[in-house]
C-alpha angles and dihedrals in degrees: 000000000000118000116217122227122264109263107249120223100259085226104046108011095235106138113264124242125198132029118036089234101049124124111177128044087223149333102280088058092040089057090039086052094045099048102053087056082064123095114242082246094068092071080060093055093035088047091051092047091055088050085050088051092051099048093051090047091054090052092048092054097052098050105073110236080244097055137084102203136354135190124248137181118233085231082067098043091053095048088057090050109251115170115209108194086064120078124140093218139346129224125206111205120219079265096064089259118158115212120184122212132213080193108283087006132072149159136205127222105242130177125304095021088305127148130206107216118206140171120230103241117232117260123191 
Protein backbone atom coordinates (compact mmCIF):
# COMPACT_ATOMS: atom_id res chain seq x y z
CA UNK A 1 0.00 0.00 0.00
CA UNK A 2 1.55 3.79 -0.91
CA UNK A 3 1.67 6.32 1.83
CA UNK A 4 0.99 9.55 0.93
CA UNK A 5 3.02 12.27 1.95
CA UNK A 6 2.19 14.26 4.82
CA UNK A 7 0.15 17.81 3.53
CA UNK A 8 2.65 20.90 4.23
CA UNK A 9 1.30 24.21 5.74
CA UNK A 10 1.05 26.42 2.45
CA UNK A 11 2.88 29.34 4.75
CA UNK A 12 5.80 27.45 6.49
CA UNK A 13 6.11 24.35 5.04
CA UNK A 14 5.77 22.20 8.68
CA UNK A 15 3.39 19.06 7.89
CA UNK A 16 0.00 19.64 8.74
CA UNK A 17 -2.04 17.51 11.54
CA UNK A 18 -5.45 17.40 11.81
CA UNK A 19 -8.33 17.80 9.10
CA UNK A 20 -7.69 16.39 5.61
CA UNK A 21 -8.55 19.92 4.12
CA UNK A 22 -6.59 21.97 6.07
CA UNK A 23 -3.87 24.56 4.59
CA UNK A 24 -2.21 26.60 7.39
CA UNK A 25 -0.81 25.28 10.92
CA UNK A 26 -2.42 28.26 12.43
CA UNK A 27 -3.63 31.80 12.03
CA UNK A 28 -0.78 33.57 12.36
CA UNK A 29 0.68 31.54 9.29
CA UNK A 30 -2.91 31.68 7.31
CA UNK A 31 -2.80 35.80 7.52
CA UNK A 32 0.84 35.72 6.85
CA UNK A 33 -0.05 33.60 3.87
CA UNK A 34 -2.90 35.77 2.81
CA UNK A 35 -1.20 39.08 2.96
CA UNK A 36 1.57 38.52 1.04
CA UNK A 37 -1.01 37.36 -1.98
CA UNK A 38 -2.01 40.76 -1.75
CA UNK A 39 -0.45 43.83 -4.24
CA UNK A 40 1.44 46.60 -2.31
CA UNK A 41 -1.74 48.93 -3.69
CA UNK A 42 -4.20 47.22 -1.60
CA UNK A 43 -2.59 48.99 1.97
CA UNK A 44 -3.61 52.14 0.07
CA UNK A 45 -7.13 51.01 -0.34
CA UNK A 46 -7.18 49.36 2.87
CA UNK A 47 -5.51 52.79 4.51
CA UNK A 48 -8.35 55.08 2.80
CA UNK A 49 -11.37 52.50 4.08
CA UNK A 50 -10.27 52.79 7.39
CA UNK A 51 -10.28 56.46 6.96
CA UNK A 52 -13.66 55.95 5.67
CA UNK A 53 -14.50 53.72 9.16
CA UNK A 54 -13.30 56.31 11.28
CA UNK A 55 -14.99 59.00 9.84
CA UNK A 56 -18.01 57.41 9.97
CA UNK A 57 -17.34 56.38 13.61
CA UNK A 58 -16.62 60.14 14.62
CA UNK A 59 -20.19 61.30 12.95
CA UNK A 60 -21.93 58.75 14.57
CA UNK A 61 -20.77 59.69 17.60
CA UNK A 62 -21.64 62.91 17.37
CA UNK A 63 -25.22 62.37 16.29
CA UNK A 64 -27.31 60.93 19.82
CA UNK A 65 -29.01 57.49 19.05
CA UNK A 66 -32.33 59.79 19.79
CA UNK A 67 -31.69 62.09 17.66
CA UNK A 68 -32.20 62.70 13.80
CA UNK A 69 -29.68 65.15 13.12
CA UNK A 70 -26.90 67.41 15.46
CA UNK A 71 -24.55 70.33 14.78
CA UNK A 72 -20.98 70.06 14.83
CA UNK A 73 -17.62 72.71 14.24
CA UNK A 74 -15.07 71.75 11.86
CA UNK A 75 -12.53 72.47 14.82
CA UNK A 76 -14.26 69.41 16.34
CA UNK A 77 -14.38 67.42 13.51
CA UNK A 78 -10.65 67.88 12.95
CA UNK A 79 -9.68 67.07 16.66
CA UNK A 80 -11.34 63.92 16.27
CA UNK A 81 -9.65 63.38 13.40
CA UNK A 82 -12.16 63.72 10.36
CA UNK A 83 -10.74 63.74 7.39
CA UNK A 84 -12.79 65.87 4.46
CA UNK A 85 -11.44 64.97 1.32
CA UNK A 86 -12.82 61.30 2.11
CA UNK A 87 -16.79 60.48 1.65
CA UNK A 88 -18.16 57.18 0.17
CA UNK A 89 -21.32 59.15 -1.90
CA UNK A 90 -23.03 62.52 -1.94
CA UNK A 91 -26.79 63.35 -2.09
CA UNK A 92 -28.41 66.82 -3.57
CA UNK A 93 -31.94 67.58 -1.95
CA UNK A 94 -34.65 68.98 -4.04
CA UNK A 95 -32.99 72.56 -2.33
CA UNK A 96 -29.55 72.23 -3.95
CA UNK A 97 -28.28 71.01 -0.92
CA UNK A 98 -25.07 68.93 -1.06
CA UNK A 99 -24.76 66.03 1.76
CA UNK A 100 -21.70 64.01 2.01
CA UNK A 101 -21.79 60.52 3.12
CA UNK A 102 -19.12 58.27 5.28
CA UNK A 103 -21.60 55.24 3.88
CA UNK A 104 -25.11 55.25 6.18
CA UNK A 105 -23.65 58.72 7.98
CA UNK A 106 -23.29 62.22 6.75
CA UNK A 107 -22.93 65.58 7.44
CA UNK A 108 -23.77 69.19 5.47
CA UNK A 109 -21.52 72.30 5.34
CA UNK A 110 -23.39 74.83 6.91
CA UNK A 111 -22.41 78.61 7.76
CA UNK A 112 -19.37 79.70 9.81
CA UNK A 113 -17.34 76.38 9.25
CA UNK A 114 -20.51 74.34 10.73
CA UNK A 115 -21.67 70.83 9.72
CA UNK A 116 -25.05 69.30 9.88
CA UNK A 117 -24.59 65.71 10.76
CA UNK A 118 -27.54 63.04 9.55
CA UNK A 119 -28.14 59.72 9.42
CA UNK A 120 -29.40 58.04 6.00
CA UNK A 121 -32.98 56.48 7.01
CA UNK A 122 -33.54 52.80 6.20
CA UNK A 123 -35.56 51.98 3.04
CA UNK A 124 -36.68 48.86 2.31
Amino acid sequence: MHQQAPKLCLACNKPLLGRTDKKFCNDYCRNAFNNQRKPANNSYIRSINNQLLKNRRILESLLPATEEMSKASKDKLTQLGFVFKYSTHSYVNKKGNVYFFCYDYGYLPLDNDVYLIVKRRETN
